[in-house]
N, C-alpha and C positions, 0 to 999 in steps of 0.2 A: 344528305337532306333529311331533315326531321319534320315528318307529318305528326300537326296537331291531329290527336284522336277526335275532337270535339268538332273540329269542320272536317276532317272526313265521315263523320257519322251525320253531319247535317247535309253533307253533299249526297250523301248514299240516299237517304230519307228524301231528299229532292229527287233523287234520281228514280228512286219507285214511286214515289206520288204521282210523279211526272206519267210514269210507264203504265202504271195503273188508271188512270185517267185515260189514256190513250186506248188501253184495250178496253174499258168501261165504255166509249164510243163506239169501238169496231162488234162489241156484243150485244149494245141495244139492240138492232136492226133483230136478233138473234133470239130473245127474250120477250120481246115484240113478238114475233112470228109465232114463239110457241106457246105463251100465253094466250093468242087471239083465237088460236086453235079449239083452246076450251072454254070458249065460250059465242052463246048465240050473235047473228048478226047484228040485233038492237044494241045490245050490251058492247059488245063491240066498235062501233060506231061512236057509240056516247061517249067511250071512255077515251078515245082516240085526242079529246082536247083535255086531259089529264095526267099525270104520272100515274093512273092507275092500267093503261094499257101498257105497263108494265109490270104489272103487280097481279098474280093468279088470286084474284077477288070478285065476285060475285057469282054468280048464276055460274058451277064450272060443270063439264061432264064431258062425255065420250061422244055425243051426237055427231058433231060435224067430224067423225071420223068412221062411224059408221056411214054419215052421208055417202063422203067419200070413196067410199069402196062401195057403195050404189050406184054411185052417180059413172064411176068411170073405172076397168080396171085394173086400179093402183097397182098390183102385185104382179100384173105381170108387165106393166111397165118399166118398173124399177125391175127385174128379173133381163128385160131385152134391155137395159143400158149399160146395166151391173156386166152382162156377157159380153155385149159391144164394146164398150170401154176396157175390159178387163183382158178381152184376147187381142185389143189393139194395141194397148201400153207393153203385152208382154212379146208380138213383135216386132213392134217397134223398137224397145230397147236391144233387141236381137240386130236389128235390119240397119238401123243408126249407128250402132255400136262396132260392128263390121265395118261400114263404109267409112267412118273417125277413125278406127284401126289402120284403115288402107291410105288414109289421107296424110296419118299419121305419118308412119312405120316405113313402109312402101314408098317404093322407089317405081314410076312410071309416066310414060308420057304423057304433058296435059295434065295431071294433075293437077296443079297451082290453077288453070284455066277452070277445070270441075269445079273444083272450091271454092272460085269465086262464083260460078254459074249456081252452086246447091245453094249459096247464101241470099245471093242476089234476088233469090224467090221467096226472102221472107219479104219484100218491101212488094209484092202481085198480090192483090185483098181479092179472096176466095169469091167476090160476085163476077171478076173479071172471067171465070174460068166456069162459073157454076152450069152456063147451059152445054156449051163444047164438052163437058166431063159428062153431063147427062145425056148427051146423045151417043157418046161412047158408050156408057155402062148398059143404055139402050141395047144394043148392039151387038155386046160378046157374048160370044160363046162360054159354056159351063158345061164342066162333065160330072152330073149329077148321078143319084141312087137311079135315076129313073132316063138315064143314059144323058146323052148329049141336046143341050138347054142354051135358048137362045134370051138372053136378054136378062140383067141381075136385076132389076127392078122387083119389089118387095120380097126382099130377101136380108140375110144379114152381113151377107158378103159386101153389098154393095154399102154399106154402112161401116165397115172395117178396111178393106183393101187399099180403096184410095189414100185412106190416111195412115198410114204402117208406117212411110218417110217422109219427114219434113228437113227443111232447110235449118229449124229451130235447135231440132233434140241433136241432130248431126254437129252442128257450129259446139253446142255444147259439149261433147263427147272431144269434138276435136281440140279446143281448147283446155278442156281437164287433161285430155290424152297428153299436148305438148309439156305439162309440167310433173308427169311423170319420169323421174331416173332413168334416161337413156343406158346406164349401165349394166341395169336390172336387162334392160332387153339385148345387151350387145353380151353380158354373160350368157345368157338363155341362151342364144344363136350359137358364142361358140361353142358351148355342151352338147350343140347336138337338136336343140329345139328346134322344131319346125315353125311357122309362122303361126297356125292353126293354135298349139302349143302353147304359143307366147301369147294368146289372146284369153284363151280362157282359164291358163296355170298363173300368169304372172297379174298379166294389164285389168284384167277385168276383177280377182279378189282386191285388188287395189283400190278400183271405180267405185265403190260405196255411195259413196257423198253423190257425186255425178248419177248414179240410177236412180239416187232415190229422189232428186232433184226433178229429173227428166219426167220420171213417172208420175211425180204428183202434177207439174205442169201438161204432162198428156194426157192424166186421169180427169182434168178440169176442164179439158177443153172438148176434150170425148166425152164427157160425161152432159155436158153443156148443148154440146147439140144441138140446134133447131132447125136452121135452113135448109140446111140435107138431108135430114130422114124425111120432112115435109114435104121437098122436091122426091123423093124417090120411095118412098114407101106409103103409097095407100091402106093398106091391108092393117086392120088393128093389132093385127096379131106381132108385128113387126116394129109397134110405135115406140119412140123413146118417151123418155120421161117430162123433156121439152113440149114435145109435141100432146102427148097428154093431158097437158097444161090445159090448153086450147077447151079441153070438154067440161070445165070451170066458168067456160067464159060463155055456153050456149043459153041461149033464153033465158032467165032467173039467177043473176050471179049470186051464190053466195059466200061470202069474203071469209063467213069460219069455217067453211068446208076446203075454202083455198089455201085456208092458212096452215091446215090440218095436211093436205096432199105437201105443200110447200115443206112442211117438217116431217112429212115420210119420206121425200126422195133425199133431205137433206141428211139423212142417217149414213146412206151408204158414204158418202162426202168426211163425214168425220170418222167413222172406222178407218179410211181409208188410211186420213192425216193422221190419226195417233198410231197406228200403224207402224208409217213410214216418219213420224215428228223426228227420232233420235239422229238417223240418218240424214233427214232433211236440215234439220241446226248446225251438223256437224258438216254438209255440204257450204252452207252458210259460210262458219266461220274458216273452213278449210280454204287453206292459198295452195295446194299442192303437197305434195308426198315429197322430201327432203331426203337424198340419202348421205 
């Protein structure tokens, strides 16, 4: 088959105009937010019926970012989500990755029944469960610095624990797991590996794609937050970055000082993504490990 160069080169050129145009939509929202940042609320406003609130032009400066760390604070919100989120995602991938392991690999009774029961729980919306879970976390015990503690409410525990397992990161772990090389792990066995062994020598330098998958999708949804630290943590010291949102919207809104907190919590979000982007694409386009 002989491709003309001349319409492969007008396809290709279609083909990024097209792509470029697409992420040109998904970045306004993005350009928008950080442009409004720097500038007053009048300016602001006005330009909101122009292509110019998109465009860092007029009156620009640092004020509604000083507001912002007046008004409410910033830094140590983003410090309690950054920690929430971050010691959540890393056991989760632990806690998920074990139980996929077991789902996998493992030979025990019931299990096919478990599998369907962990799945089954992504289709139960988090309002059905939210007061029953707060009257639990009510409830427990804690053996703290300061000995034995009744009740996790404003605290960080109660903002991490519950979410460590879902039905989500598990199905996916389970499904990467089954298009792994069964003979990568029946070698293992017979040399001599123990299960333990096979999980973190062979399955897991393998799981790339799948963690880093997993983790930006827990990173976003921990990090996203609202109804549950609101339900359960009064105490400022404890707030996420969701919920901080809120002391934007008390008496006198002002929209360049929101737009300014808006593009500070949104930092930690993209560090995150560039981060993990190579492993995330390559999770993408990966169908499995082939041997």
């Amino acid at each position: 088959m002989v491709i003309n160069p001349d319409n492969y080169g007008l396809r290709l050129f279609v083909r990024y105009l097209v792509l470029s145009l697409i992420a040109l939509i998904f970045i306004f929202p993005l350009v928008f937010m950080i442009n409004s940042s720097f500038k007053p609320d009048s300016q602001l406003l006005a330009d909101t019926s122009s292509l110019r609130a998109f465009l860092p032009v007029g009156d620009i400066s640092l004020n509604n970012y000083f507001g912002a760390f007046q008004r409410a604070p910033v830094g140590l919100f983003v410090f309690n989500s950054v920690l929430v989120t971050g010691v959540t995602v890393l056991l989760s991938l632990l806690i998920c990755s074990l139980a996929a392991f077991s789902f996998t690999f493992l030979q025990w009774k019931g299990r096919d029944v478990m599998l369907s029961i962990v799945i089954a729980t992504l289709i139960i919306p988090f309002e059905t469960i939210a007061i029953p879970l707060l009257l639990l976390v009510s409830k427990l015990p804690w053996i703290g610095l300061e000995g034995l503690e009744w009740g996790w409410l404003n605290t960080y525990r109660v903002q991490i624990i519950p979410w460590i397992a879902d039905g989500l990161t598990i199905f996916l772990f389970v499904q990467y797991f089954k298009g792994l090389p069964g003979e990568l792990i029946e070698a293992s066995r017979v040399e001599g590996a123990s299960w333990w062994q096979v999980y973190y020598r062979v399955v897991m330098p393998l799981s790339g794609p799948v963690l880093a998958t997993a983790a930006i999708l827990k990173f976003l949804v921990m990090y996203n937050q609202y109804l549950w630290p609101l339900i359960v943590v009064q105490q400022e010291n404890y707030r996420p970055v969701m919920v901080g949102l809120g002391y934007f919207f008390q008496l006198n809104v002002a929209w360049g000082e929101v737009m300014a907190y808006l593009t500070l919590i949104t930092v930690p979000v993209l560090i995150f993504y560039l981060f993990l982007q190579r492993a995330f694409i390559a999770s993408i386009a990966s169908t499995g490990v082939k041997g």
